[in-house]
DOLO-278014 format. One line per field, with one value per residue (C-alpha): residue number from 1; x, y, z. Coordinates in steps of 0.1 Angstrom, whole numbers. Layout:
BEGIN
n	[NUM, ...]
u	[X, ...]
v	[Y, ...]
w	[Z, ...]
END
This chain:
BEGIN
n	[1, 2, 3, 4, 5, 6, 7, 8, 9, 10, 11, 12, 13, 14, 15, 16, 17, 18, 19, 20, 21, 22, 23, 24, 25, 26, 27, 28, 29, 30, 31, 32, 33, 34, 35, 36, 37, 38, 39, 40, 41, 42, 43, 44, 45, 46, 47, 48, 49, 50, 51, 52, 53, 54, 55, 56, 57, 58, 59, 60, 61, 62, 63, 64, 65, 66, 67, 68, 69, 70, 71, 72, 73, 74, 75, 76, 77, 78, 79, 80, 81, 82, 83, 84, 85, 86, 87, 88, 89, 90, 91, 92, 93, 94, 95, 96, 97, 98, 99, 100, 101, 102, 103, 104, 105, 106, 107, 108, 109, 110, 111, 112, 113, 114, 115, 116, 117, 118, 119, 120, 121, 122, 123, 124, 125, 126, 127, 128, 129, 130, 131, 132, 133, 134, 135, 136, 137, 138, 139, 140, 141, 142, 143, 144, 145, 146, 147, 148, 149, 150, 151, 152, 153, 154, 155, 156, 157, 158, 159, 160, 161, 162, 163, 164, 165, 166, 167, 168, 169, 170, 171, 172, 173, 174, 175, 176, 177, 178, 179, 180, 181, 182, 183, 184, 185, 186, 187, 188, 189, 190, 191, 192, 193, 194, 195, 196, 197, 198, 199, 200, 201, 202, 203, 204, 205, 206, 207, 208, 209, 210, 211, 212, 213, 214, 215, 216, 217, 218, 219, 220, 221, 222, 223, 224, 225, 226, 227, 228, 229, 230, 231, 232, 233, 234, 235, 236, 237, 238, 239, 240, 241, 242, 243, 244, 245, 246, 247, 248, 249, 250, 251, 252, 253, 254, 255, 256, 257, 258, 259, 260, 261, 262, 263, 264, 265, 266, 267, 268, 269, 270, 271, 272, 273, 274, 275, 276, 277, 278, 279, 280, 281, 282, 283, 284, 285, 286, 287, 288, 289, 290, 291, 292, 293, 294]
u	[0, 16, 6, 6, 13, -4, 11, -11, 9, -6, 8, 4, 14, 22, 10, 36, 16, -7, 22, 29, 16, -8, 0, -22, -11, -41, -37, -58, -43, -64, -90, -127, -136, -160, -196, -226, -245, -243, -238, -215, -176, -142, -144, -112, -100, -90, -68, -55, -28, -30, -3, 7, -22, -36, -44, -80, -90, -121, -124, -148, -152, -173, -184, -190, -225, -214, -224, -204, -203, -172, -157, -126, -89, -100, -128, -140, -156, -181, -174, -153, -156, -144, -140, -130, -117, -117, -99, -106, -82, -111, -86, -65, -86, -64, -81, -73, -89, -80, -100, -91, -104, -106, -109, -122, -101, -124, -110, -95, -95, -65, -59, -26, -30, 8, 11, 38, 15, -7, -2, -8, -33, -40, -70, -73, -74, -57, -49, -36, -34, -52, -43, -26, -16, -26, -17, -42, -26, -46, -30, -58, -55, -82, -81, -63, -64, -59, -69, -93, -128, -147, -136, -121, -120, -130, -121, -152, -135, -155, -130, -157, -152, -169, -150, -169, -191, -161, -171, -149, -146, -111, -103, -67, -47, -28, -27, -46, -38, -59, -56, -80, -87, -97, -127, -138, -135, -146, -123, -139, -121, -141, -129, -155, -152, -166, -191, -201, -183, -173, -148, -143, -118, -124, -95, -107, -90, -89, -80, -78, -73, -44, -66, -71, -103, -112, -117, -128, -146, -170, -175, -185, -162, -173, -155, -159, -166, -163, -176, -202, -222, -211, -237, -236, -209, -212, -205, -202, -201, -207, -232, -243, -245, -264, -243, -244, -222, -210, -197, -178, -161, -123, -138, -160, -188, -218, -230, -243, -257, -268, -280, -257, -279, -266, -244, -245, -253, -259, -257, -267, -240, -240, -215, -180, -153, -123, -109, -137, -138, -160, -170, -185, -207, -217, -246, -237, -201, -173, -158, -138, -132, -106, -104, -110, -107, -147]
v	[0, 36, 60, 91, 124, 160, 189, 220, 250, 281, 312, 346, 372, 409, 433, 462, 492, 478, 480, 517, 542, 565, 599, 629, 663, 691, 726, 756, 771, 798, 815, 829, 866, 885, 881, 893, 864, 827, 829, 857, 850, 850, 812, 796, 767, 738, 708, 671, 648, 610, 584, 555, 532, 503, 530, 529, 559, 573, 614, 630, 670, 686, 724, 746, 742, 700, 685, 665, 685, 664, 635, 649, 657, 698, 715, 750, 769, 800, 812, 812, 786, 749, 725, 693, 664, 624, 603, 564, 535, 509, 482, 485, 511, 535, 570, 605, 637, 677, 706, 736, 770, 795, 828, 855, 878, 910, 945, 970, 1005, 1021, 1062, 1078, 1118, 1133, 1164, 1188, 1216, 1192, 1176, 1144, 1143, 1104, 1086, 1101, 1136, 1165, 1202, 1230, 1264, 1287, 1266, 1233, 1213, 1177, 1143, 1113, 1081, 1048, 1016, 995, 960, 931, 929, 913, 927, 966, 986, 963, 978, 947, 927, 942, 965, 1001, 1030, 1055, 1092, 1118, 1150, 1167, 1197, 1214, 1199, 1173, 1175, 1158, 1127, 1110, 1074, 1055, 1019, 1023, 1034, 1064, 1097, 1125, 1157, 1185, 1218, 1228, 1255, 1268, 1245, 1210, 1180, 1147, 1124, 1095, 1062, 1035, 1002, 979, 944, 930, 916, 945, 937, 972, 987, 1026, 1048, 1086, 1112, 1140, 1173, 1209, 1239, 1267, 1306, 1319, 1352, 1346, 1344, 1380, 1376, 1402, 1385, 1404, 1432, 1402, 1405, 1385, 1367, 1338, 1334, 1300, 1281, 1318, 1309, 1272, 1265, 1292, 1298, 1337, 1352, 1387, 1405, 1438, 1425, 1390, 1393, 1363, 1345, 1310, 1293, 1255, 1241, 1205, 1180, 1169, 1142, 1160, 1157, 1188, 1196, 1225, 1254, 1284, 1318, 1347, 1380, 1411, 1419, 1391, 1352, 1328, 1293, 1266, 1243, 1211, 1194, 1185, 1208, 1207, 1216, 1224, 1236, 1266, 1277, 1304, 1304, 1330, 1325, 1287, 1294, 1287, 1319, 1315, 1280, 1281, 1260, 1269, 1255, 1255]
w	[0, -11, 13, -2, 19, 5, 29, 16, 10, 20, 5, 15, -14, 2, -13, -12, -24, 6, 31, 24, 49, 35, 32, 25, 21, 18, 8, 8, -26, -29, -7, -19, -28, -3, -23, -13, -32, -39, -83, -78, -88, -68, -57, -36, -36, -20, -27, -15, -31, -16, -16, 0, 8, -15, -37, -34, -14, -11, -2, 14, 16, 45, 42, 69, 73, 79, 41, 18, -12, -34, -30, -56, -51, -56, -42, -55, -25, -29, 7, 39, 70, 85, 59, 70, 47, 55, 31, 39, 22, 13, 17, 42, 63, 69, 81, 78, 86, 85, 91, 74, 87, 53, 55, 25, 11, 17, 1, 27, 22, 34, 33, 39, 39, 33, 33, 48, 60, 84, 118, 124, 158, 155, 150, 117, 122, 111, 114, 92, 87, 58, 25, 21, 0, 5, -13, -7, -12, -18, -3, -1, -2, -10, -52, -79, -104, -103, -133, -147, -146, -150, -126, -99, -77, -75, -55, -48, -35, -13, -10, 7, -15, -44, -69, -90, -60, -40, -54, -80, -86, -101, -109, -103, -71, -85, -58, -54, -52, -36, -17, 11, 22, 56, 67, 80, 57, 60, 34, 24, 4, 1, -16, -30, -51, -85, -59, -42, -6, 8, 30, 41, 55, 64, 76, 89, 78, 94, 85, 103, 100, 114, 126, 157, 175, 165, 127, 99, 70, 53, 75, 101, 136, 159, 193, 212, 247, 254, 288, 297, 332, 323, 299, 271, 240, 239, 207, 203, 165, 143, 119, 107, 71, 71, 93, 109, 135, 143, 165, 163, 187, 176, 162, 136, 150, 151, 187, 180, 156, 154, 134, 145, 157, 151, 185, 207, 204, 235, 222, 243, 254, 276, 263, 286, 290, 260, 235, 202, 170, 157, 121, 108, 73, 55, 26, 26, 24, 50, 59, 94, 112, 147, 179, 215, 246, 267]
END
């Protein structure tokens, strides 16, 4: 009798691409545009490369409000916010997962006022005396492509001045060049997308007589009392020739107004003790403008 002996060979074949960590390497290569709707343009995006791993990998991508929107290498987002990407090896079951925090790229208005006839006081405000020459600089930040009128950014001016009504409107960031004369002005940039996302900056800019606080214009004198019983600005004149005063905080602000009479003017004033600015029109027209202390 042959006896036969079978030994059953069990082979097990490695696989190497199986053996290989998986690696997964995300990038945020470009972030979205402020828009101010959903089928507007300026999209980011976002991107993963995956090796390693049996090479069968399956992605998912998560947006900020938590649904799976793609489940490609490259995802094109409308809008800032967590997204969060898994990327599951269906073989070996290897796991990975990043969240990604994306911001917007938003435009900035930035103003610089240069000028060697104003002091700067901070917080954007200034101070002069009679005329002087200014130069507004634009260093706003937030587009791409500067110059291009259809698709970028624009640049909307307020000089606060007669000229072109002190509104002009640019699509590039060249300087402007300006004189004021003596008065109160408010200068507005404001920087605003292809989308219609806004930013603003103001500089406020004073210029003052170098009179005095006993002024001739047009026949009008007049002098300021400040701080009379405590509660009154007494102002004291020839003639008021149609006259009006104002009176302004250092911030810019109007706290009070008033029609001059012909010799004396109590203006009501409950405001704290400082340091104010006061300005005189005539017929709609700045005439005088100085400080003083209440």
């Amino acid at each position: 009798m042959k006896i036969v002996t079978l030994f059953l060979l069990i082979l097990f074949f490695r696989n190497d691409a199986q053996s290989q960590a998986l690696t997964v390497i995300s990038n945020i290569v470009s972030e979205p545009f402020c828009r101010t709707t959903n089928y507007q343009n300026g999209y980011g995006l976002l991107n993963c490369v995956v090796t390693g791993g049996s090479g069968n990998h399956y992605i998912d991508w998560t947006n900020p409000e938590g649904l799976v929107v793609s489940h490609f290498s490259n995802l094109s987002i409308p809008k800032p916010g967590l997204y969060v990407l898994e990327v599951f090896d269906t073989i070996s079951g290897a796991y990975f997962i990043d969240s990604m925090m994306v911001d917007s790229i938003n435009p900035e208005a930035v103003l610089n006022i240069v000028s060697n006839g104003l002091t700067d006081l901070g917080n954007d405000a200034y101070e002069g005396n009679n005329s002087v020459n200014v130069t507004l600089e634009n260093h706003s930040t937030g587009s791409f492509q500067v110059g291009n009128p259809l698709s970028d950014t624009i640049f909307y001016w307020n000089l606060d001045t007669s000229i072109t009504n002190g509104f002009i409107y640019t699509f590039d960031m060249n300087p402007i060049m300006i004189t004021y004369e003596v008065g109160v002005y408010d200068v507005t940039l404001i920087a605003k997308n292809y989308n219609d996302c806004t930013d603003t900056a103001h500089a406020k800019i004073s210029i003052y007589s170098t009179a005095g606080n006993l002024a001739t214009f047009d026949e009008v004198k007049f002098q300021v009392i400040a701080n009379y019983q405590g509660k009154y600005i007494n102002v004291v004149q020839a003639s008021n020739n149609n006259a009006n005063i104002q009176v302004f905080n250092m911030q810019g602000q109007l706290m009070a107004t008033h029609a001059l009479n012909n010799t004396e003017t109590f203006i009501p004033f409950n405001h704290p003790q400082g340091v104010y600015i006061y300005q005189v029109t005539q017929d709609s027209k700045v005439v005088y403008k100085e400080k003083f202390l209440f």
